[in-house]
N, C-alpha and C positions, 0 to 999 in steps of 0.2 A: 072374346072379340078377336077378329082377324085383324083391325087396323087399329093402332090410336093414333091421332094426328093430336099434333103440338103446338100449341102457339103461343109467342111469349110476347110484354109489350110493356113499354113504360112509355107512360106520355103520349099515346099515339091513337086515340081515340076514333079520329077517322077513320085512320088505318087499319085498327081490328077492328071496328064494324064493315069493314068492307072485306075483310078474310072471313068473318063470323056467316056475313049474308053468303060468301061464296061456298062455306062449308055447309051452311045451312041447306042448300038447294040441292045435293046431289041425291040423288036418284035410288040408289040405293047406300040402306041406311044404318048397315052392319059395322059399324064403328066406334068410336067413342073420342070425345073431343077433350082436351084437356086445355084449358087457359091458364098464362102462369104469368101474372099481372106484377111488377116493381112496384108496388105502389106507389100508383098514379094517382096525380091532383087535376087532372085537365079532364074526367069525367069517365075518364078508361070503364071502373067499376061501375058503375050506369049503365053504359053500353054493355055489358055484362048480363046485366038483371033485364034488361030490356031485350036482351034477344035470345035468356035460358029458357026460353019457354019452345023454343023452334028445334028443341036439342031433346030427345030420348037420353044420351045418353053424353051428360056434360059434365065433366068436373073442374073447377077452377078456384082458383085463391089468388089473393092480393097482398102483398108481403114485399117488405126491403129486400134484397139480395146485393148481391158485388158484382153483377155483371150480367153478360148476355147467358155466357155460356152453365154460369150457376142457375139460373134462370132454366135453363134447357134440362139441365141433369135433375131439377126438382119436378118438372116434367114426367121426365122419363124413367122419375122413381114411381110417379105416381098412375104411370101409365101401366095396362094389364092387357094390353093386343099383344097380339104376336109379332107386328111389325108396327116399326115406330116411323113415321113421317113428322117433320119437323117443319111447320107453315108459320114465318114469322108474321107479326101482324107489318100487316101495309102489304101483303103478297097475298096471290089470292089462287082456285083452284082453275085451272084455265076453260074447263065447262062442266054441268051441271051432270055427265056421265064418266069423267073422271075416277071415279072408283069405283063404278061397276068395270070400268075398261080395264084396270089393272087390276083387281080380281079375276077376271076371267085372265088375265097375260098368269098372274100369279101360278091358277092352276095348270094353266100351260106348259108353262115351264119347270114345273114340279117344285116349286116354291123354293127359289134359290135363297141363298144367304143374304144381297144385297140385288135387287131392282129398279133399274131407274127408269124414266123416259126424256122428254123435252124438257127444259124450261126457257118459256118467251120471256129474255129480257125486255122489259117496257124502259125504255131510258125517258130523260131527262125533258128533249127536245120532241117526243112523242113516237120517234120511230121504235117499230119491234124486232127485234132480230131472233129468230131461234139456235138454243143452245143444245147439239147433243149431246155434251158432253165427249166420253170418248166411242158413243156409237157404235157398241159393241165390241172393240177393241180390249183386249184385258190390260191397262194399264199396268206401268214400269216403275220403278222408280225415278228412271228419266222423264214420265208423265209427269208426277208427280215435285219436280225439281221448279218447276215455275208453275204448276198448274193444278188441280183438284177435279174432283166428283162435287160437282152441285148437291146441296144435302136437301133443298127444297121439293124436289121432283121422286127424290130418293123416297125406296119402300126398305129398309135396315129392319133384318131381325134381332128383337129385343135383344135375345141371348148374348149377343156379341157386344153388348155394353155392357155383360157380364164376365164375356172373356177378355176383350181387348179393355174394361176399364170405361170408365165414363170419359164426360169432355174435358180436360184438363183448362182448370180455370184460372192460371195462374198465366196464358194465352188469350190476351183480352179481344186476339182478332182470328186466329189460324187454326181454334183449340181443332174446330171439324173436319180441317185439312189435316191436323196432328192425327187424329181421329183416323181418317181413310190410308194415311202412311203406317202405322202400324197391322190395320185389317189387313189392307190390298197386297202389299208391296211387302212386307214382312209378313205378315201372316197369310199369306197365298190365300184369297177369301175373293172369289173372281164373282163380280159384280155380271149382272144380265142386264142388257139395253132391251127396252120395247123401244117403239116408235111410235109414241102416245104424247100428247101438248098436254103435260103435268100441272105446268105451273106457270102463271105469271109473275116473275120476278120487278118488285122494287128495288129501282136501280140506285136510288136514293140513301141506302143503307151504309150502315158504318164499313161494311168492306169493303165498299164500291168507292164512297168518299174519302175513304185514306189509303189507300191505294201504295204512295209511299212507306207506310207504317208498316202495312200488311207483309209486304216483299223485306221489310227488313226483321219481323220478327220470322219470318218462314226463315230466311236467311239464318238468322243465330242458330235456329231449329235445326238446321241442316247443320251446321258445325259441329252441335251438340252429338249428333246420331250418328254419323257418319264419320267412318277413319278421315284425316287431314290427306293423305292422296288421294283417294275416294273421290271426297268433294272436291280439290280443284281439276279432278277429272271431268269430274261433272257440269264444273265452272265453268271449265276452256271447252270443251266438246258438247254439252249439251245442243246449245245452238244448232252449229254444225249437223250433227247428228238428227236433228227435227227438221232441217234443210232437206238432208239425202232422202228421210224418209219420204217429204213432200214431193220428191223430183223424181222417187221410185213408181209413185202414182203414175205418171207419165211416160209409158214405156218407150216413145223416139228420145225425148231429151234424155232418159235416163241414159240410155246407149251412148247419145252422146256425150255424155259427161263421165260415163265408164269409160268410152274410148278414150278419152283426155287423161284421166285420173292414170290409163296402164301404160299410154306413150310417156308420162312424168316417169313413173316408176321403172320402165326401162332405161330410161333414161340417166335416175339419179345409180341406179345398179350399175351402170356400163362406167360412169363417173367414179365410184366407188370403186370398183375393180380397177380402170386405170390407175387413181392413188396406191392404192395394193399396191400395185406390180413394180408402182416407184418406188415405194418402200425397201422392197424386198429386194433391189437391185443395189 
């Protein structure tokens, strides 16, 4: 198999039958589905048996686990594609050509290590927004200090949850962010953007809704990895740094904000040399 798509769920009944019908309809059919159920009491497993009949080729089970990301790595043991996509339940595939269109990007591209395209966040109040993520940009670790690779939309070769390690599950929110900081940013592993609407994101989900949690365990994370200069380089300057690059876009104001920034700098030098000179007198 070229693909396994992933999908984990406790409690959410709705929600994976409305990821199951979306995977269910695509077009072409070279893949393999894998469900990886918490057991659930709200009918999850029903939902299950009632729509394994629309699947060539389905594997699933229902079992306790400890979490999202445990959940994911029993997945992705039991997954045998060559690239793994990760569709939680309550998110769905954003159209029914969705994986013949990144199959044919895949060959395109000579079948890079990480693939990603769009995912349409669906929020709350019903508006969509599209995410490109980094749109082709090969992401930093300055990317990566406030920010991530969507794993929804993502095409990840298996292998590399044999090199870099599965999802560390003792990271009850960030394990896929931990995940992408070791590949990308430490392990040079340069992700390829298509410009294909992957996925539609439930915006409803535990990273979306704790939001606070989320920035404070990436936080400790960054302490952890990172020398203590390091990160509050990263601390004080990050910001800054994702500014210039946005005003770089812009080639008048960039000019003029370079002209300001060299009149400072002559400035503070010419200052600098006068104290000199009193010094030394």
């Amino acid at each position: 198999m070229k693909l396994s798509i992933i999908t984990i769920n406790r409690n959410n009944a709705a929600g994976l039958e409305k990821t199951m019908c979306s995977v269910s309809t695509q077009t072409c059919k070279e893949f393999e589905y894998v469900v990886i159920d918490g057991a659930s009491t709200d009918g999850s497993v029903e939902v299950i048996k009632k729509l394994e009949s629309e699947f060539a080729n389905l594997k699933w089970l229902s079992e306790h686990d400890s979490g999202i990301y445990n959940a994911m790595n029993k997945g992705i043991r039991m997954a045998t594609g060559n690239y793994i996509q990760i569709l939680n339940s309550g998110d769905i595939l954003a159209s029914s050509e969705v994986v013949a269109k990144m199959f044919k990007s895949l060959e395109s591209m000579s079948y890079p290590d990480i693939m990603y395209g769009n995912m349409i966040k669906d929020s709350i109040n019903g508006k969509k927004v599209r995410d490109k993520g980094f749109a082709g940009k090969i992401p930093t670790m300055i990317d990566f200090f406030h920010g991530t690779l969507n794993h929804d939309p993502a095409y990840i070769k298996r292998c590399l949850f044999e090199k870099y390690g599965y999802y560390r599950e003792d990271l009850p929110i960030t394990a896929d962010w931990r995940w992408y900081v070791e590949a990308i940013p430490f392990g040079g592993v340069k992700p390829v953007y298509v410009d294909i609407d992957v996925t539609v994101f439930d915006m409803t989900g535990v990273s979306e809704t704790q939001i606070a949690k989320r920035e404070k365990e990436r936080d400790e994370e960054l302490k952890r990895i990172l020398p203590l200069g390091v990160y509050q380089d990263y601390k004080n300057y990050h910001f800054p740094i994702e500014q210039w690059t946005r005003i770089k876009k812009i080639g008048v104001v960039y000019k003029f904000f370079y002209f300001v920034e060299r009149v400072i700098f002559k400035f503070e030098k010419r200052r600098e040399k006068r104290k000199n000179q009193q010094i030394n007198r």
